[in-house]
C-alpha positions as CSV (number, residue, x, y, z in Angstrom):
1,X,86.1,114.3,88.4
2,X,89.3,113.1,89.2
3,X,92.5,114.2,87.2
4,X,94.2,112.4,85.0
5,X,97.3,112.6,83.0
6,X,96.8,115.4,80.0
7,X,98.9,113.7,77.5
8,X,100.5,110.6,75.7
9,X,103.2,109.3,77.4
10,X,107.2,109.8,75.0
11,X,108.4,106.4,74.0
12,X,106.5,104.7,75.8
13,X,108.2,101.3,75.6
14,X,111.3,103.2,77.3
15,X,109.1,105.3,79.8
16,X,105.7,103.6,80.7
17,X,107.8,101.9,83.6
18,X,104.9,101.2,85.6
19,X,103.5,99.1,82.3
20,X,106.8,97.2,81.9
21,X,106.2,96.2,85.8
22,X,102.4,95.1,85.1
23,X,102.9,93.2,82.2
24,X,106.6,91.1,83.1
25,X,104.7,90.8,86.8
26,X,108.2,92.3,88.5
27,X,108.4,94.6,91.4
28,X,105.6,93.1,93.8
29,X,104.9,94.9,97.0
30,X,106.4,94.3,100.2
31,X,103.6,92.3,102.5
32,X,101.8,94.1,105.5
33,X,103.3,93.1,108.7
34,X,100.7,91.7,111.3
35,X,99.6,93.5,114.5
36,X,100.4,90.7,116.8
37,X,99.0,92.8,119.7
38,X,95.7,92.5,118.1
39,X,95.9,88.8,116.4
40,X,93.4,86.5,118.2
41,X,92.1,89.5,120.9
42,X,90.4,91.7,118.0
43,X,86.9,91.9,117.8
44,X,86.4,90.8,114.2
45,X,82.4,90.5,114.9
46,X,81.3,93.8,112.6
47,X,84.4,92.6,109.9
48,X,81.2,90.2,108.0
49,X,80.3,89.8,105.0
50,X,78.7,93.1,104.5
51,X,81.4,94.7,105.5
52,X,83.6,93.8,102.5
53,X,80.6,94.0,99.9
54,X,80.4,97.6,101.8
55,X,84.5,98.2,101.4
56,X,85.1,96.8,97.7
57,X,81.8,98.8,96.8
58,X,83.7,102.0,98.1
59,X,87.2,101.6,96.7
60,X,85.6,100.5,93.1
61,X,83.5,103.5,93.5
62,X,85.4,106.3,94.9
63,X,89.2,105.3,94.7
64,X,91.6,107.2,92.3
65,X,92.9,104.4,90.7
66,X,89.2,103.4,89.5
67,X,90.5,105.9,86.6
68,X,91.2,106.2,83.1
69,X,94.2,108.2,82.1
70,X,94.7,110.2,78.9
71,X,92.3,111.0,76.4
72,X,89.9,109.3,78.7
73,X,91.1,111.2,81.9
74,X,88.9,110.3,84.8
75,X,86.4,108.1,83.1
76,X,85.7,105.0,85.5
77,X,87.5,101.6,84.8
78,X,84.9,99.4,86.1
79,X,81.5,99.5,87.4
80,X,79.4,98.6,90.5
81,X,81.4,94.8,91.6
82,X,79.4,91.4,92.8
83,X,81.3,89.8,96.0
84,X,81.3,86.6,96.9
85,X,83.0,84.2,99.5
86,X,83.9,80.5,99.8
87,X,85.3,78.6,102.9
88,X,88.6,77.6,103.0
89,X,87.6,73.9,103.8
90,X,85.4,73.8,100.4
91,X,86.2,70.4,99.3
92,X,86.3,71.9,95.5
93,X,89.2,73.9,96.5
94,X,91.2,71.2,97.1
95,X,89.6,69.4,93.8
96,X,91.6,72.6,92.1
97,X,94.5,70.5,92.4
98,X,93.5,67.5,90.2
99,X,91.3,70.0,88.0
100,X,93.9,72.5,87.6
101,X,97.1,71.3,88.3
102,X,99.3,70.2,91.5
103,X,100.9,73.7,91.4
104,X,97.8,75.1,92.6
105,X,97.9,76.9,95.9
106,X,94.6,76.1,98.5
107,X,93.7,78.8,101.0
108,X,95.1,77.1,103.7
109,X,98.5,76.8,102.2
110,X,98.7,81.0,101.0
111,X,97.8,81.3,104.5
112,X,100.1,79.0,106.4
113,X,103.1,81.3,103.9
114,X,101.6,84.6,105.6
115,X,101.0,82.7,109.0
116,X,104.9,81.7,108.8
117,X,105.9,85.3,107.3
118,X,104.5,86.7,110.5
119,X,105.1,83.8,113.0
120,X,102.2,82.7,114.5
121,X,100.1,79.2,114.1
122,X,98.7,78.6,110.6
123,X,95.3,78.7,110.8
124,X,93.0,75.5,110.3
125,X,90.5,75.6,106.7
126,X,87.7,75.9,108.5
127,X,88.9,79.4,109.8
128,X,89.7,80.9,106.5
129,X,87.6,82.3,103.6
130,X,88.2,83.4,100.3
131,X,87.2,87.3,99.4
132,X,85.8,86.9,95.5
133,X,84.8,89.9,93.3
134,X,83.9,90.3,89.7
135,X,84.5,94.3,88.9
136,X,82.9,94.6,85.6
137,X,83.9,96.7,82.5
138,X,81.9,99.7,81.7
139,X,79.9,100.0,78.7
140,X,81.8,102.9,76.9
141,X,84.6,100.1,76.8
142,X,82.9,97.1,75.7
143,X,81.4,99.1,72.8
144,X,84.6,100.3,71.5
145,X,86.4,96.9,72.1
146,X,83.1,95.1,70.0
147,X,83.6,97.5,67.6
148,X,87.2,95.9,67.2
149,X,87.9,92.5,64.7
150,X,91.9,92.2,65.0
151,X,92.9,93.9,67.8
152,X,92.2,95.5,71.2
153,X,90.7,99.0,71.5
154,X,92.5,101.5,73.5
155,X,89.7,101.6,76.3
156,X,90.5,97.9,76.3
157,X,94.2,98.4,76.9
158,X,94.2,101.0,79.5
159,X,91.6,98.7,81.3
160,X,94.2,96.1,80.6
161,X,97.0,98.2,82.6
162,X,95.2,100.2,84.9
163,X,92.5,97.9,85.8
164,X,95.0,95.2,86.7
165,X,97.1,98.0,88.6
166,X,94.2,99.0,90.6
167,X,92.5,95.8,91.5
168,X,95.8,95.0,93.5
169,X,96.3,98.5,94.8
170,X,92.8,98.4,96.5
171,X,93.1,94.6,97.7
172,X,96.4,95.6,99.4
173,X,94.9,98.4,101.2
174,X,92.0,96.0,102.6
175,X,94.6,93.4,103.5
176,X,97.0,96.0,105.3
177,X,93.9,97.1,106.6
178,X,92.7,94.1,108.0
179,X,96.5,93.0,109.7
180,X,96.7,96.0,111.6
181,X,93.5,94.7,112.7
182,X,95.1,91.7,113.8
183,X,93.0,89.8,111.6
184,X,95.8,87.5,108.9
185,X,95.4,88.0,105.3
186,X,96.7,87.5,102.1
187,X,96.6,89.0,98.5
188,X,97.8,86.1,96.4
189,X,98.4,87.8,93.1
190,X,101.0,90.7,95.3
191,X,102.8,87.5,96.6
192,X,106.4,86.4,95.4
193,X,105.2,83.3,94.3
194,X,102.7,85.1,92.2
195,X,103.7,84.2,88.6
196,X,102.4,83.5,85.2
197,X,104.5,80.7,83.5
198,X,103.7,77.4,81.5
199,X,103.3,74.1,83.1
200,X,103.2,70.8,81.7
201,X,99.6,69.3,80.7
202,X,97.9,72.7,81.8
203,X,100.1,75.1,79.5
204,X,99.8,78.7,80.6
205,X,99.0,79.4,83.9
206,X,99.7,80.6,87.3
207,X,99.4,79.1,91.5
208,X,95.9,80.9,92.2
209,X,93.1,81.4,89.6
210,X,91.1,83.9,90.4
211,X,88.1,82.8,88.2
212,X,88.5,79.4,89.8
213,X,87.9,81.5,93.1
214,X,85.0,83.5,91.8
215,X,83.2,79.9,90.3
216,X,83.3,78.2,93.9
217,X,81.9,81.4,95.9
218,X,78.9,81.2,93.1
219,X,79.9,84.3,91.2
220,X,79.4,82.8,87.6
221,X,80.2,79.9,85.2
222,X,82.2,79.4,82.6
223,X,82.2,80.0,78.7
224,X,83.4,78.4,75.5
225,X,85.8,81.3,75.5
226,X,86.8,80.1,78.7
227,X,86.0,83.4,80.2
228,X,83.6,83.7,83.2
229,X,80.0,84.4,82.6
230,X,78.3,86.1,85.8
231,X,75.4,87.9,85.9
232,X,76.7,91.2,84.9
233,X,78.3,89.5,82.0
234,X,81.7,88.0,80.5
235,X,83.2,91.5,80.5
236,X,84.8,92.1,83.4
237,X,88.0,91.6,85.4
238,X,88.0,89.0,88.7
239,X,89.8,89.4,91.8
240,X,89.8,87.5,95.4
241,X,92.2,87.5,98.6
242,X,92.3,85.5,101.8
243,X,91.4,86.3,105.2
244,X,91.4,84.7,108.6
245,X,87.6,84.8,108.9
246,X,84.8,82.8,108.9
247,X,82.5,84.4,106.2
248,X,79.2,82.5,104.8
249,X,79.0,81.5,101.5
250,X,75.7,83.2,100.2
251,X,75.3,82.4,96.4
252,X,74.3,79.0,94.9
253,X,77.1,77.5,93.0
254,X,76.2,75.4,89.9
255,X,76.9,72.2,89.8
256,X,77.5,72.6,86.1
257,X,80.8,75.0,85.3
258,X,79.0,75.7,82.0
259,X,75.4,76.3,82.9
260,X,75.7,79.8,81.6
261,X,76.8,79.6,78.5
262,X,74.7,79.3,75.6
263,X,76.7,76.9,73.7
264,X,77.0,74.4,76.5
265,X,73.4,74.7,77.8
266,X,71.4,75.2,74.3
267,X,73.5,74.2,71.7
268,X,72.8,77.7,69.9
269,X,75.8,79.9,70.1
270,X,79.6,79.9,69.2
271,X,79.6,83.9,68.8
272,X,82.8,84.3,70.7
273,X,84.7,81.7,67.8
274,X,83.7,84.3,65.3
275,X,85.6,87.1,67.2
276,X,88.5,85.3,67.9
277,X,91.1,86.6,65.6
278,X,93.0,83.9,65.6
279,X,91.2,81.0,65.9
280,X,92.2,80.1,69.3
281,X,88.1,79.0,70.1
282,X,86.2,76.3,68.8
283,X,83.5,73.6,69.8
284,X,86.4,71.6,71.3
285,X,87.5,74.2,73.7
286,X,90.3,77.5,74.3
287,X,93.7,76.6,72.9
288,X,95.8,79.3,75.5
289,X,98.8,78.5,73.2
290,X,97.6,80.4,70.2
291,X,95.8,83.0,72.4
292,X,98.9,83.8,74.2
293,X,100.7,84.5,71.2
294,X,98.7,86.2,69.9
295,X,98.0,88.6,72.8
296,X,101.4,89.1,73.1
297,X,102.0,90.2,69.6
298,X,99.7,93.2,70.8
299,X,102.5,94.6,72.1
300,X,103.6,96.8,69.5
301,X,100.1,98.2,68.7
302,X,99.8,99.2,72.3
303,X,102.9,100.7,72.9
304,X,102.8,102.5,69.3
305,X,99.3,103.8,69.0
306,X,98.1,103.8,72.2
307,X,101.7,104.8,74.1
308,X,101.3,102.5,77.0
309,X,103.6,99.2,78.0
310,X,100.7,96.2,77.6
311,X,98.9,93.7,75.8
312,X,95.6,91.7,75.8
313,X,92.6,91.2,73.0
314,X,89.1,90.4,74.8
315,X,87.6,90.3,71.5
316,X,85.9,87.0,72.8
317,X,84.2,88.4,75.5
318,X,82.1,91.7,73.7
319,X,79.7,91.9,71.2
320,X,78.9,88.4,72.5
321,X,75.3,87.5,74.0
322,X,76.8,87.2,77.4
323,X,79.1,90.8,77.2
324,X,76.7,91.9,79.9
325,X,74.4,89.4,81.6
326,X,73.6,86.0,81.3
327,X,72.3,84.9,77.7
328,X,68.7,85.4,77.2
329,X,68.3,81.5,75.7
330,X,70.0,80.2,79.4
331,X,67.6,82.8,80.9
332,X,64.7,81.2,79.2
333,X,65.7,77.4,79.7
334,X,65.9,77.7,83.8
């Protein structure tokens, strides 16, 4: 078992610096320089699709960062991931644009920034793929986080700060990995333009949505909670990146964005507006106004019981019917 650290951190909202970073998004990486040697002589014919199931299956598996810290020292973070891909010339991503909002980036555009980072020639959509994964939460967590009716567990809230951590840790190593390769790559969320803010008519969001990413490559649907139902459940945390590949979609995307989710398929369930604290669910959707504020009034609880710089709830997604898998009542009506 890997070590973690032995104790709770002093003052925590003076000296969890690394939490400060995570949760005002500040500090982002510098970007791997491309091996222009090796851009457009590499062989890239063994980097397929089993390749990165085989590499984010690894890294979730075996990499340090994978790890709780004190008093869960060395439990796992998340569990066994799904991977998906979608083409960069998808005609949905560029949909994302009308669906989401204008300030939503396509592939092609995050790579033309890294293409003109590194000069050399953008390349075309039909060259580029998107890298989607669903790491899902283990089940120690999700029982102590159902267990919860006003605020996140601590499991929850080092998953929160850790898990976020090391999801981008591990994607920049594949991406560094992959320009020395020659092959051009991108990690959107490690970008500069990388930023949570509100904008008008979609409220609070940010220029790539990775559970926008994981619905195109066929990973999962989504909920009344507005979460992402996949086949290992609601609980989880998504992550994607963008290469200069040509990788083949392999999972059936639903043409419905709710075809998982009991309430939108069966009429029968709203169990994620009873564990909303504060109301923020309901038949007529996700207000993200009164969930942010209220996340971010976790705060305090976070740094003061559980000593670490963070917030989040995820009441919405456990002790749900599709915390793990997809409902039984969707199962049943396919």
């Amino acid at each position: 078992m890997i070590a973690g650290r032995t104790r709770y951190r002093i003052l925590a909202f003076l000296t969890d610096i690394t939490g400060i970073k995570s949760s005002v998004e500040i500090g982002k990486p510098k970007q791997p320089r491309l091996n222009k040697k090796m851009h457009g002589r590499a062989d890239t014919s063994a980097i397929d699709e089993q390749w990165f199931r085989d590499v984010i299956g690894r890294k979730i598996a075996t990499h340090p960062g994978n790890r709780m810290e004190y008093p869960f020292a060395g439990e796992p973070i998340f569990d066994e991931p799904l991977v998906g891909f979608v083409r960069g010339d998808d005609p949905l991503l560029a949909e994302y644009k009308k669906i989401i909002g204008p300030f939503h980036l396509t592939p092609t555009e995050i790579m033309a920034w890294q293409a003109e980072k590194n000069r050399v020639a953008a390349p075309r959509p039909e060259e580029i793929s998107v890298v989607s994964f669903i790491m899902p939460i283990t089940d120690a967590t999700k029982k102590e986080n159902a267990r919860q009716s006003d605020w996140l567990s601590e499991r929850w809230a080092q998953t929160r700060r850790q898990g976020e951590m090391f999801s981008r840790s591990f994607v920049r190593e594949i991406v560094a990995d992959l320009m020395a390769r020659g092959v051009l790559a991108v990690s959107p969320d490690t970008a500069p333009f990388f930023t949570k803010k509100r904008y008008p008519g979609a409220g609070w969001a940010s220029p790539w949505s990775h559970r926008h990413m994981a619905y195109a490559a066929g990973l999962g649907t989504f909920g009344a909670h507005d979460f992402l139902i996949t086949e290992k459940g609601a609980a989880h945390r998504c992550g994607s990146f963008v290469v200069n590949l040509r990788l083949r979609p392999d999972r059936q995307r639903p043409d419905d964005i709710h075809a998982w989710c009991a309430h939108y398929r069966t009429g029968g369930c709203l169990a994620c507006v009873s564990r909303c604290p504060t109301g923020a669910i309901s038949e007529q959707g996700h207000d993200k106004e009164k969930c942010y504020n209220r996340v971010i009034r976790s705060i305090p609880r976070c740094v003061g019981e559980y000593h670490i710089m963070i917030y989040g709830c995820g009441l919405c997604s456990v002790g749900v019917p599709c915390e793990s898998g997809i409902p039984e009542k969707v199962l049943k009506k396919k």
